[in-house]
C-alpha positions in Angstrom: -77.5 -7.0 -13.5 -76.6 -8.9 -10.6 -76.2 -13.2 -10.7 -78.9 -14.8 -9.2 -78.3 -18.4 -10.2 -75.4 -20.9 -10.9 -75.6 -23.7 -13.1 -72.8 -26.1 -13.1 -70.8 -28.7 -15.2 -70.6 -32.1 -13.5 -67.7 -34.0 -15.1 -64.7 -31.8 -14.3 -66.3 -29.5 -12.1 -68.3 -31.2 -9.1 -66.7 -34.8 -10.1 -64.1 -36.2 -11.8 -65.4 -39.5 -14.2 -63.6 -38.6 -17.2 -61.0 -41.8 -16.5 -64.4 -44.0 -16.6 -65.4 -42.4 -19.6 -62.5 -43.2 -21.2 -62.1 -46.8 -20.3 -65.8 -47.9 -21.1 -65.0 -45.7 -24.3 -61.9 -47.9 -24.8 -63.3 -51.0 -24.4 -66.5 -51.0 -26.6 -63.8 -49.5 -29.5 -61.0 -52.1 -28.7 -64.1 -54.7 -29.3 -64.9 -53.1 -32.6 -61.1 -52.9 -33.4 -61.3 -48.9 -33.8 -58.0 -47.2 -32.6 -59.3 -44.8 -29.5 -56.9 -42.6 -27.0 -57.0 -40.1 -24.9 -56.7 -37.6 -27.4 -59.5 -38.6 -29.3 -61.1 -38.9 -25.6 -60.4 -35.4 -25.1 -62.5 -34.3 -28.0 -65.6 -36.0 -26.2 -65.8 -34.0 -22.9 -69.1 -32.2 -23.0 -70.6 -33.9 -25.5 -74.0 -36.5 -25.9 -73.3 -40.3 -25.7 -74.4 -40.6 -29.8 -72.1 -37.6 -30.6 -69.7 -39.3 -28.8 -69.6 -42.4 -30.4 -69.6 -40.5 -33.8 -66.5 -39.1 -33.3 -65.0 -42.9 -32.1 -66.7 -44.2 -35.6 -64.6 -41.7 -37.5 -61.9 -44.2 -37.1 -63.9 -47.5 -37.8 -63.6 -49.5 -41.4 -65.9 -52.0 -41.4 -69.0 -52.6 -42.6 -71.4 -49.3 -42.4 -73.6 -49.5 -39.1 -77.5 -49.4 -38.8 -78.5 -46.8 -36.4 -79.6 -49.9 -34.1 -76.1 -51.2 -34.3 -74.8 -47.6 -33.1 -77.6 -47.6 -30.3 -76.5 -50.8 -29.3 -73.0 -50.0 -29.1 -73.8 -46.9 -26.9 -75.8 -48.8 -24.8 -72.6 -50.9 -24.2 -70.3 -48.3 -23.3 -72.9 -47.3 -20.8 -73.1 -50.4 -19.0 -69.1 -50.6 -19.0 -69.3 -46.4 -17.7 -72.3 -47.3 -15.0 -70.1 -50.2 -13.3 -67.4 -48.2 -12.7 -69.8 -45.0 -11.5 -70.8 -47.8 -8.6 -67.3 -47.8 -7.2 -67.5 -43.9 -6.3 -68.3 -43.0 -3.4 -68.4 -39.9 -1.2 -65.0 -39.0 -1.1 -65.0 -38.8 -4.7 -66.4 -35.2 -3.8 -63.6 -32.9 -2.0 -64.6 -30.6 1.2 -64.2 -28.2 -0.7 -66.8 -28.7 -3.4 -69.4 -29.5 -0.9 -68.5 -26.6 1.9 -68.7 -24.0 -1.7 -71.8 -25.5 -2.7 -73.2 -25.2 0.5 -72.4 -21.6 0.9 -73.4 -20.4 -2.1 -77.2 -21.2 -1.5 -76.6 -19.9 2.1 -75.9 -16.4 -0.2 -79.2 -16.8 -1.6 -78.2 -18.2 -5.3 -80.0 -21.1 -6.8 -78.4 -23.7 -8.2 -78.6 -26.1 -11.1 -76.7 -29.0 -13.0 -76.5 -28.7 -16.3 -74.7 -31.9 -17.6 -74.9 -33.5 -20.8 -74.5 -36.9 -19.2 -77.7 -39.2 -18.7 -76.4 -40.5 -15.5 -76.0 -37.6 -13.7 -78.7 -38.5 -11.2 -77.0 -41.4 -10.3 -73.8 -40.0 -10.2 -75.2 -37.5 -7.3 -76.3 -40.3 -5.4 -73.3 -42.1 -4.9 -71.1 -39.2 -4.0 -74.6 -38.1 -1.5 -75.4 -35.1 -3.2 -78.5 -35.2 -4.6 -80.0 -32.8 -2.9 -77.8 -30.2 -3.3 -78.9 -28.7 -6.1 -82.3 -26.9 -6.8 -82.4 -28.1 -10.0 -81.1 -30.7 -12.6 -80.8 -30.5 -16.1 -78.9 -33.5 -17.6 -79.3 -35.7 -21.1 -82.1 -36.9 -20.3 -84.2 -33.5 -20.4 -82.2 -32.4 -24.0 -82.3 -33.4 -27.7 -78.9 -31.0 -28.5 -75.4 -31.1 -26.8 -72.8 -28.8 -26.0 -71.8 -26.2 -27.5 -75.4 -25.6 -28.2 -77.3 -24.0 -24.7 -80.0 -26.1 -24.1 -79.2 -27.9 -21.5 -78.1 -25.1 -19.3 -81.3 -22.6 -20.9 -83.3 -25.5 -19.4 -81.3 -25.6 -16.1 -82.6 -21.9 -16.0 -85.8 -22.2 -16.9 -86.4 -25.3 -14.3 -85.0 -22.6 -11.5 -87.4 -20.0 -12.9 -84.9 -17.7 -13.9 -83.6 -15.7 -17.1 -80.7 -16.6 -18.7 -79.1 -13.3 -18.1 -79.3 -13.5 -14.2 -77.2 -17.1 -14.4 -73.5 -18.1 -14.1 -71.9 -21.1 -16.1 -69.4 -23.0 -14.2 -67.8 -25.5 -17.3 -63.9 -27.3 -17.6 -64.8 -28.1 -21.7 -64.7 -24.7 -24.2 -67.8 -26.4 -25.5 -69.9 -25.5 -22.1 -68.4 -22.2 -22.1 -69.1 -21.3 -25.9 -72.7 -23.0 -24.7 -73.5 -20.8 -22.0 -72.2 -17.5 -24.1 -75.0 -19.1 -26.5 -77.4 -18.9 -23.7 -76.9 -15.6 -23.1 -75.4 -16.5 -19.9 -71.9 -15.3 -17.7 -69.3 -17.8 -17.8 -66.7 -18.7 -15.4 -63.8 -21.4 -16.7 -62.2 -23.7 -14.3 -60.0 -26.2 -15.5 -59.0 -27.2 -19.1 -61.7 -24.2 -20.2 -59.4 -21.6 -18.8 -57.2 -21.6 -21.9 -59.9 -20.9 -24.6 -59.7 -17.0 -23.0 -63.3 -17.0 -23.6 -64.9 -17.0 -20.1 -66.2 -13.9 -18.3 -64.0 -15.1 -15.1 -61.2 -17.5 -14.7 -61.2 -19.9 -11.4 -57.8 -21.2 -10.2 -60.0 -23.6 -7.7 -63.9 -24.0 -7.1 -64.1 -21.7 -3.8 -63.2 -19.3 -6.2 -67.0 -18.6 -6.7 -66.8 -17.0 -3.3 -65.2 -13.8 -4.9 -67.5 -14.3 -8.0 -70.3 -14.2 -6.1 -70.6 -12.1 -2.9 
């Protein structure tokens, strides 16, 4: 059956925030004095902002946390992560992404986010592509996270089509084992390459082109 959609990753695919991440990760942990590096940052990508901080609280000692404390901590790293989103700008987006995107709904696909992250709105607007995409499905449309579909079965369902008919663009094996969930085609760029589990492989994002003709 032939694609008729794309739903796409942010982080790692249209935009590179994963440094931001990882310092307003850092800092929230260095102020709890939990160890945190990039490693354990690593283990992160793709995933909600309260998984997230689960995984940083498998290294904390101290007195057990209420789940306001945890909210409150999250809410933290947030704030650190949204000052350093205001320092992109459009150049944080290459030609490249935006000349692909571009021709891709000149093909006739639709298009869709479908990012975990609940800033993904804003993120759009400071790199000036928020209306680039027919649809977005972000965190703040989903109760479950990656690996589990819903946030790209909801990026289908907001561009009225079925799952089948819709091509996963992910960097994390977590979005790739997420759109496989979803009944979706899968295309790895990035870190996602090496899991082998993607139905095509891209060496760079024009690479769509070939994918979809």
């Amino acid at each position: 059956m032939a694609l008729k959609a794309v739903i796409f990753d942010l982080d790692g695919v249209i935009v590179f925030t994963d440094q931001f991440h990882y310092q307003a990760w850092k800092k929230m942990a260095d102020e709890m004095n939990i160890y945190f590096d990039e490693t354990i940052n690593n283990r992160l990508r793709g995933v909600s902002r309260m998984d997230s901080l689960e995984i940083i609280l498998e290294r904390y000692n101290g007195e057990p946390l209420s789940q306001e404390k945890k909210e409150e901590l999250a809410a933290r790293k947030n704030e650190n992560y949204r000052a350093l989103l205001k320092t992109m700008t459009p150049d944080d987006v290459t030609d490249e992404v935006r000349e692909t995107l571009a021709e891709i709904r000149k093909r006739g696909y639709k298009i869709s986010l479908g990012s975990s992250s609940k800033n993904a709105k804003f993120i759009l607007e400071r790199v000036a592509l928020p209306d680039a995409f027919d649809a977005i499905s972000d965190g703040n449309n989903i109760t479950k996270s990656k690996p589990d579909p819903e946030v790209f079965l909801k990026g289908a369902e907001f561009l009225g089509e079925k799952p089948a008919d819709c091509l996963v663009v992910e960097d994390a094996e977590a979005g790739i084992v997420a759109g496989i969930a979803g009944g979706m085609k899968t295309a790895a760029i990035g870190d996602a390459v090496g899991c082998g589990k993607a139905d095509y492989t891209l060496e760079t994002f024009s690479d769509l082109l070939k994918i979809l003709v």
